[in-house]
C-alpha positions in Angstrom: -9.2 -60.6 -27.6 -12.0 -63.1 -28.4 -10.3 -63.9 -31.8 -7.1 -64.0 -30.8 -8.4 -66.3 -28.1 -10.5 -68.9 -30.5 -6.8 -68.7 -32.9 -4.9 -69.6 -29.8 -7.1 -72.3 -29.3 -6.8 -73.3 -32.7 -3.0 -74.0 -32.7 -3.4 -75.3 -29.1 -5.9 -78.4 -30.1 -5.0 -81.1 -32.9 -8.0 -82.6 -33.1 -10.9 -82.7 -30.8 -14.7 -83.3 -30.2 -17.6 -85.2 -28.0 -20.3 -87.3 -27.5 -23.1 -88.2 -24.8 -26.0 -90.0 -24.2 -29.7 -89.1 -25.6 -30.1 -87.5 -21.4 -27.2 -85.1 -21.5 -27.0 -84.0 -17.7 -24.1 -81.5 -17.3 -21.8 -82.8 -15.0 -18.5 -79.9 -14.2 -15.6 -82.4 -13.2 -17.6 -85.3 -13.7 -14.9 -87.8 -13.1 -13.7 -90.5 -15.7 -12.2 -90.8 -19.2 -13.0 -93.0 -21.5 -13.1 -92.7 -25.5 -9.5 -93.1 -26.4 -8.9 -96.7 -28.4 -5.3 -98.1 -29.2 -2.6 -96.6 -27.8 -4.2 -94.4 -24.7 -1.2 -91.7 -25.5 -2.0 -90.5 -28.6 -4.1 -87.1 -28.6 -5.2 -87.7 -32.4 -7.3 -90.5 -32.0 -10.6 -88.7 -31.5 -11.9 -86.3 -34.0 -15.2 -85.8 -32.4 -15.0 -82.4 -31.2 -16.5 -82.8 -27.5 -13.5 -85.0 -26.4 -12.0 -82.5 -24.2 -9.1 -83.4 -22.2 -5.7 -82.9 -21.8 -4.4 -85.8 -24.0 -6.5 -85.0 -26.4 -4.9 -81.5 -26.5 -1.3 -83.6 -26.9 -0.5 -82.9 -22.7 1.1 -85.7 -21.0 1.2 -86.5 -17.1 -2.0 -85.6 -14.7 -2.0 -82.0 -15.4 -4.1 -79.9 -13.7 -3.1 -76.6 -14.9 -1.3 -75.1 -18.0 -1.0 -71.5 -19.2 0.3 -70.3 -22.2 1.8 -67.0 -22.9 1.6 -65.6 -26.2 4.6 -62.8 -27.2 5.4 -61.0 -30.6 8.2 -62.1 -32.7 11.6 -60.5 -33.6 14.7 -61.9 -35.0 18.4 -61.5 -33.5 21.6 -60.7 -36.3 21.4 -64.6 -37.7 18.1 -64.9 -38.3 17.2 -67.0 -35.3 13.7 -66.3 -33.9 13.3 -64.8 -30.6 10.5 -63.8 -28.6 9.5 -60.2 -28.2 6.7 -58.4 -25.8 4.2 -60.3 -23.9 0.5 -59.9 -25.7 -1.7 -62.4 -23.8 -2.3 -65.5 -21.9 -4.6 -68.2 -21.4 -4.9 -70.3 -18.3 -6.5 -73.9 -18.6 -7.9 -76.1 -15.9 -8.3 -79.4 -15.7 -10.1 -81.3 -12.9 -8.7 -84.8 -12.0 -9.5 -86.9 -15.0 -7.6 -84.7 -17.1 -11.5 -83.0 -18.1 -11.2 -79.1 -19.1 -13.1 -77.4 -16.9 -12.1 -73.5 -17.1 -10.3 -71.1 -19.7 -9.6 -68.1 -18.3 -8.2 -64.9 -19.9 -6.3 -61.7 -18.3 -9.6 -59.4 -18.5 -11.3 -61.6 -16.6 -13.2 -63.4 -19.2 -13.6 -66.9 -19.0 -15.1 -69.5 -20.5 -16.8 -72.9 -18.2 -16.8 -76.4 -19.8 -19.6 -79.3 -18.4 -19.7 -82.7 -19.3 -22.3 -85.8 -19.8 -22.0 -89.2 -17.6 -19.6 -90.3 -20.6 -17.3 -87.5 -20.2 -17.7 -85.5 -23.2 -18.8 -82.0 -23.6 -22.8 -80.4 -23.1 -21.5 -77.1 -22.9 -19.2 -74.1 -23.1 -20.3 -70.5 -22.2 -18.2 -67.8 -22.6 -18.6 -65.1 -19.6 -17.3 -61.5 -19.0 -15.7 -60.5 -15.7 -18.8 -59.3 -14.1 -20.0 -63.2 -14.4 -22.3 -62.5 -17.7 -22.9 -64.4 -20.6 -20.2 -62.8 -23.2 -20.2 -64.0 -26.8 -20.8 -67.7 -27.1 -23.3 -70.1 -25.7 -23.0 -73.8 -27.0 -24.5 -77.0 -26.4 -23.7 -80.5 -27.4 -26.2 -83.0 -27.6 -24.8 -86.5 -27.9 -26.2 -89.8 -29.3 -24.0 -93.2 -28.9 -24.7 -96.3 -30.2 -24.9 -99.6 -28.5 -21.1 -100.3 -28.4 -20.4 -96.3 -26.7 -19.6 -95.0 -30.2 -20.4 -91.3 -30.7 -22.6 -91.2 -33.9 -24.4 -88.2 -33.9 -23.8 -84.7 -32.2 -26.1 -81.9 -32.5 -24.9 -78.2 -31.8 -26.9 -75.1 -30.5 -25.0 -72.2 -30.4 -26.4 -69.1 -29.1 -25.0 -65.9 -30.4 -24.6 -62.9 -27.9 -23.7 -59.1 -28.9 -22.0 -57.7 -25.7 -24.3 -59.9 -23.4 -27.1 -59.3 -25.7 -28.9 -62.4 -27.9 -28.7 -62.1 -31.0 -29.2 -65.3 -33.1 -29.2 -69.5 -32.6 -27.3 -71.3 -34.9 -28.5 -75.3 -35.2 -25.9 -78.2 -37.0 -26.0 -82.4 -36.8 -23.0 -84.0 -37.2 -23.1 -87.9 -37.6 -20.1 -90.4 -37.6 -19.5 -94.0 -39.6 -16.8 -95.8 -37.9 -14.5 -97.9 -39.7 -13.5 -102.0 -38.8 -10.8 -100.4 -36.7 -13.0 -98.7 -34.8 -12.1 -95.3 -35.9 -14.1 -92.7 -37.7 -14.3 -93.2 -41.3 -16.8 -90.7 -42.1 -18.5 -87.3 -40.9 -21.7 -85.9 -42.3 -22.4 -82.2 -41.3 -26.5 -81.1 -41.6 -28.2 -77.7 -40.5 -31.1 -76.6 -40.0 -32.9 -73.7 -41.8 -35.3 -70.7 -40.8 -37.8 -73.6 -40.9 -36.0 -76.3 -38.6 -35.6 -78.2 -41.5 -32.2 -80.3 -41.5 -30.4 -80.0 -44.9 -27.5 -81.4 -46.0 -23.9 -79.6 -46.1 -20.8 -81.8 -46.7 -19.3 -85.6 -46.2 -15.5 -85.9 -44.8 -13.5 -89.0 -45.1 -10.8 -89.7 -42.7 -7.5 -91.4 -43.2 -5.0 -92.9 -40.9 -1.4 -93.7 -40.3 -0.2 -97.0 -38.3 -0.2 -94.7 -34.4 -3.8 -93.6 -35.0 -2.9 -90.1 -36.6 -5.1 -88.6 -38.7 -3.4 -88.0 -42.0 -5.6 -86.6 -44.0 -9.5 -85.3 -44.2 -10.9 -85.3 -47.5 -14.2 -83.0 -48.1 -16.3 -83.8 -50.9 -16.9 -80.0 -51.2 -13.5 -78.2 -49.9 -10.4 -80.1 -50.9 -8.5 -81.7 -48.1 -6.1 -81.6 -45.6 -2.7 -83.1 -45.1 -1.0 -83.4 -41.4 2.2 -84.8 -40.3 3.2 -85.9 -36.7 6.2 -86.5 -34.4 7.1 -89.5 -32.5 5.2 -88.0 -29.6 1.7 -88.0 -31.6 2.6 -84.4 -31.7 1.2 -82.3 -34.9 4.2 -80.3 -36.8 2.5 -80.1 -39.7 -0.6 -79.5 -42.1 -1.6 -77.9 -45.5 -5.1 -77.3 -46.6 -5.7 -78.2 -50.4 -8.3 -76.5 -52.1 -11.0 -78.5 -54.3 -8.0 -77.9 -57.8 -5.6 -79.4 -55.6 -3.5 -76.2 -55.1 -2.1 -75.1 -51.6 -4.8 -72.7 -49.7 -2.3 -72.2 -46.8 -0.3 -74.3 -44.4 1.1 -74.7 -41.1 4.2 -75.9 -39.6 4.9 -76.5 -35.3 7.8 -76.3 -33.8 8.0 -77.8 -29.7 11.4 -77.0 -27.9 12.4 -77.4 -24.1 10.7 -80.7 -23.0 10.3 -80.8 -19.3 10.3 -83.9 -17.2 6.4 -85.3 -18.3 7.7 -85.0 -21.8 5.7 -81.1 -22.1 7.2 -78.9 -24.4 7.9 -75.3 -22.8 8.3 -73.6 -26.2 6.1 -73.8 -29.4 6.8 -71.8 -32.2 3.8 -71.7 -35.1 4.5 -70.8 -39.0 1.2 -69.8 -41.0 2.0 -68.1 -44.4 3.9 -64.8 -43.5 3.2 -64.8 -39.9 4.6 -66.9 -36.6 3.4 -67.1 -33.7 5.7 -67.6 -30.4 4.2 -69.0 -27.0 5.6 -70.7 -24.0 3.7 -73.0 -21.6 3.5 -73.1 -17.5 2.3 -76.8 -16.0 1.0 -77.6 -13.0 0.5 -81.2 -12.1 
């Protein structure tokens, strides 16, 4: 279930990440949200992965709950995709500024979100139903600059084996921001058996007029492609390897709009396999 989960969450979120100040005090539902620049609408305009919200999951209106239901895949006499038996859900709330507070899963497992004074993620811990620490412990710590810019996030994630520690993993990233005021660059660091910070990779970021990311260029990795809708939505994204040839790619489909402009339907292509879910608001 925990895979399936962090994949679920994968084709959920477009692009997101955080940032606090040096004195990250977690603050569940701390109320606010500021971060996004240009138009306020568009989900893709933060790539720092502690912006949490529901824009910047692509939801529109002041939601406060959504659930998604995941079912297998079968095809009728034409071809035409249909959904087949239930296999999970995930329930997300959101407190009044749109902040995720709470994923919950059918078992009982759940995992709580808290935030810095800025609104941006300290930390997720993932818990079983008996209230214990399951899998995943993270922290954020998150270093602006003068202007509010997020330029350098450090990440401590504690590693559990059935509620039992097993190992702490340390990475930096740091952000150069562009005349636009959008991210330009990320530089990702970790630290060793000796707490010694080393180097691992540079991304450079690229733009379209709305503030979509188009592509993300690793100097190591090759790069990524994405395409949007007129919504800021993503239907679209192939990863290139480093020789330029197609590693895999993915392709969205949103149907069934209700009245916020929330699709009730997404359909999700990756290589030989699709993945059907449907969506529940609250508001």
């Amino acid at each position: 279930m925990k895979i399936l989960r962090k994949i679920s969450l994968l084709l959920l979120a477009t692009m997101v990440i955080s940032c606090s100040k040096d004195e990250n005090e977690g603050n569940e539902g701390n109320e606010g949200n500021e971060g996004n620049e240009g138009n306020e609408n568009n989900p893709n305009l933060n790539i720092i992965p502690t912006e949490n919200t529901a824009s910047s999951r692509g939801f529109k209106g002041n939601v406060k709950m959504v659930t998604e239901t995941f079912f297998s895949v079968t095809t009728n006499q034409n071809g035409k995709i249909m959904k087949g038996e239930k296999k999970f859900k995930i329930v997300s709330t959101y407190n009044e500024k749109g902040l995720l507070i709470k994923e919950e899963e059918e078992n009982g497992e759940y995992t709580l979100y808290k935030y810095d004074n800025h609104y941006k993620l300290i930390s997720e811990i993932e818990y079983n139903k008996n209230n214990e620490i399951r899998d995943d412990e993270i922290f954020y710590k998150n270093t602006y600059d003068k202007d509010g810019k997020c330029i350098k996030i450090e990440i401590t994630k504690n590693d559990y084996d059935d509620g039992v520690y097993d190992d702490t993993e340390i990475s930096i990233e740091k952000y150069t921001y562009n005349s636009n005021g959008k991210i330009d660059i990320k530089e990702e660091y970790y630290k060793d058996g000796k707490n010694k910070i080393i180097f691992h990779s540079r991304t450079y970021y690229k733009y379209d007029n709305n503030g979509n990311v188009i592509m993300e260029k690793s100097e190591k990795n090759g790069y990524i492609k994405k395409e949007y809708d007129e919504n800021y939505r993503l239907t679209k994204m192939e990863q290139y390897n480093s020789d330029n040839k197609l590693d895999y790619s993915m392709k969205y489909i949103y149907k069934n709009y209700d009245e916020k402009g929330n699709p009730k339907i997404k359909i999700t292509y990756h290589g030989d396999d699709i993945d059907y879910s449907e969506f529940n608001y609250t508001y």
